[in-house]
N, C-alpha and C positions, 0 to 999 in steps of 0.2 A: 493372398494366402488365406485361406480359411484356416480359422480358430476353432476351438472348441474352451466352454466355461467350465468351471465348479465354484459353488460358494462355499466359503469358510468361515468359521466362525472361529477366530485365536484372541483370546483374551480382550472380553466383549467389545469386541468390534468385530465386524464383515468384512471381507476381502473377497471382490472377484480375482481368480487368476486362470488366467488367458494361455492356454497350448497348442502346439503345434500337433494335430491327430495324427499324423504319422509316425513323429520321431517322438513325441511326451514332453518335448522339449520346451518348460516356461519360455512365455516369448515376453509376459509382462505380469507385474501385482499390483493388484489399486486397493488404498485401501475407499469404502462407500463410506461420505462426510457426508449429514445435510448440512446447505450453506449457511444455516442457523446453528449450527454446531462450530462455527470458525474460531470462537472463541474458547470453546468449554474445553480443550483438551488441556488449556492450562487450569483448570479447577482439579488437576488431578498431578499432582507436582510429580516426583519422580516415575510412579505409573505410565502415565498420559504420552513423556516423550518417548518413554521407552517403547511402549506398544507402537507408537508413530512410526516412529524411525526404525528401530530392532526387528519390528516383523514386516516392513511392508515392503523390500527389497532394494534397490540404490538409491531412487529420487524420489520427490516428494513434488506434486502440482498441483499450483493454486490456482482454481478457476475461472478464468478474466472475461469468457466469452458474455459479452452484454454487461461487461462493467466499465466504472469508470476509472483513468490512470490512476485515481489518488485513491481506491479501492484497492488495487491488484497492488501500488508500491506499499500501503500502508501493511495489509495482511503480508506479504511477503517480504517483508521489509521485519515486518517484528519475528515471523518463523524465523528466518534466516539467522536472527540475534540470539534467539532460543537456543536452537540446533546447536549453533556456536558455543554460548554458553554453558550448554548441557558441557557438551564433549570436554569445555574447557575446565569444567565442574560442576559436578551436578548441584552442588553448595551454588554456585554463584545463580543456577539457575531460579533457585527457589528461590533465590535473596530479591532478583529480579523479575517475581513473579509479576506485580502490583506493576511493574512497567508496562506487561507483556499485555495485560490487560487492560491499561488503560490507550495504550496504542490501538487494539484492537479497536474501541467504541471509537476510534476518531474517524473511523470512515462509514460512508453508509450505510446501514445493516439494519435487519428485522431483529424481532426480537431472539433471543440464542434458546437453544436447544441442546440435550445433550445428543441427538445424532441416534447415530448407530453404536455411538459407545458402550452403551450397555446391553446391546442386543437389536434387534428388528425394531424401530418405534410403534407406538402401538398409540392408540388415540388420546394416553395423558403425554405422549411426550412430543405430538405432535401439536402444533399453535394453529388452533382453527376458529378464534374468533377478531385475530386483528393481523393484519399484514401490513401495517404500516412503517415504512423505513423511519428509520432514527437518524436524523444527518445534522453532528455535531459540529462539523469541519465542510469547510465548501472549497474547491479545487481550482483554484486560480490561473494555472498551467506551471510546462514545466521548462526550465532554463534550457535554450536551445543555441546558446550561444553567450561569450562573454567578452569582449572588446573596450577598449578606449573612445573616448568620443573622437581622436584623432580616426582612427582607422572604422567609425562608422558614416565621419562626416566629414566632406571637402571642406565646408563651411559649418563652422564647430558653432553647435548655438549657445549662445547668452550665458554666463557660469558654471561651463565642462568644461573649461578648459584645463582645471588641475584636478576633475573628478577621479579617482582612480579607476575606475569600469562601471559598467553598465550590463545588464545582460536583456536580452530579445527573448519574451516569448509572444504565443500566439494565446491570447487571453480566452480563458473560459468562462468565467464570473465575472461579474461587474466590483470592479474596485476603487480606491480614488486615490490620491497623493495626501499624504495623511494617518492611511490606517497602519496600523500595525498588526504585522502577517508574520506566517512562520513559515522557516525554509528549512525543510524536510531532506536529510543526507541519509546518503544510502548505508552508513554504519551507526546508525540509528541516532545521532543526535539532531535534536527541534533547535532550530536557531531563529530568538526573536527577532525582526528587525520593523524599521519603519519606511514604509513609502515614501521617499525625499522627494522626488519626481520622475514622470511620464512621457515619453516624445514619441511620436509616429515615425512611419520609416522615414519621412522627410526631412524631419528635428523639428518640426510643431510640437511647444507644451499644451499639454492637457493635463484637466486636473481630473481626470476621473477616465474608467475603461467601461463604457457603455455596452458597445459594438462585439455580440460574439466571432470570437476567432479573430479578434483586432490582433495586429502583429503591433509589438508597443517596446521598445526600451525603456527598463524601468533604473530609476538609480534607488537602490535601497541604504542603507545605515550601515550596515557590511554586505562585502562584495561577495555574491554565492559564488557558486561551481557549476560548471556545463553538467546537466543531468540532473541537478537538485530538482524539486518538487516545489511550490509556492502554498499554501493554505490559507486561510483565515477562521478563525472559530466565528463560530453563529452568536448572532446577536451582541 
């Protein structure tokens, strides 16, 4: 189906919106974010969501393509809390401003921008002497399973036998038995825990995850959830 555009400009930000030239009929509304602007719509407390959500029609999409998982859950993970928040009050939203942005800087990103927020960028609001990522948090993988050491092994290794679970992921970062990591739920609470130990799919212990994409059962200090997130802070 061919489209046809118009740009808008409603309460400084841009909006393409997308129609059908036959019938005039929206088929969609975006609003235009640079991806250095992911953070600033919270520098604008009750404005900021309202323009978000109020004019830009049902849904809201966060841009994943060429990012990494603990990029897309983190920003969409904190929106998601926002949104919630606002609706559920816009008091609790502001209360939990300081959260919303300190979630944000956990994951990759350049330096922030205010976007299109206030209009078209023009060359102070564009960042063109450093493009260097800021990467506070490093992305461990994400729980893709959680079982008993009965039901991953015929032959249960050396002190699983009363562990309460374990969960499999396929490692992205190198980590070791020992550090202490943080497992990221999707209603937004950071849960600290510590590394107790490691086994490959065979039940060999290791004390560290070298090997990108190693598939590894890790026992942590509490037992995650299928779909949490793993992290560790830098340095």
């Amino acid at each position: 189906m061919e489209t046809t555009s118009r740009w808008y400009k409603i309460t400084r930000a841009q909006f393409v919106i997308y129609t059908d030239p036959e019938t005039g009929k929206i088929i969609s509304r975006n609003l235009i974010m640079l991806e250095g602007g992911a953070c600033r719509i919270f520098e604008y407390p009750r404005d900021g969501v309202q323009m978000m959500l109020l004019k830009t029609g049902d849904s809201l999409k966060i841009e994943g393509r060429m990012k990494t998982a603990l990029y897309v859950a983190t920003v969409a993970r904190t929106y998601r809390k926002a949104i919630d928040d606002y609706f559920t009050d816009p008091g609790l939203y502001e209360k939990n401003m300081d959260w919303y942005k300190a979630e944000i800087s956990k994951c990759t990103y350049r330096q922030f921008t205010t976007g299109f927020y206030f209009g078209k960028p023009d060359e102070n609001t564009q960042i063109y002497d450093n493009n260097t990522y800021v990467n506070e948090y490093i992305y461990l993988g994400i729980v893709e399973a959680v079982k008993t050491a009965a039901e991953i092994w015929e032959n249960i290794p050396e002190g699983l036998t009363d562990t309460p679970a374990l969960c499999r992921i396929e490692q992205r970062n190198k980590f070791c038995v020992g550090d202490a990591i943080e497992v990221m739920k999707p209603d937004g609470t950071n849960v600290p825990v510590t590394v107790e130990a490691m086994y490959t799919e065979e039940g060999e212990s290791v004390d560290s995850a070298p090997h990108p994409k190693q598939v590894l059962w890790i026992k942590l200090s509490k037992v995650p959830e299928h779909y949490d997130l793993l992290r560790v802070k830098q340095g």
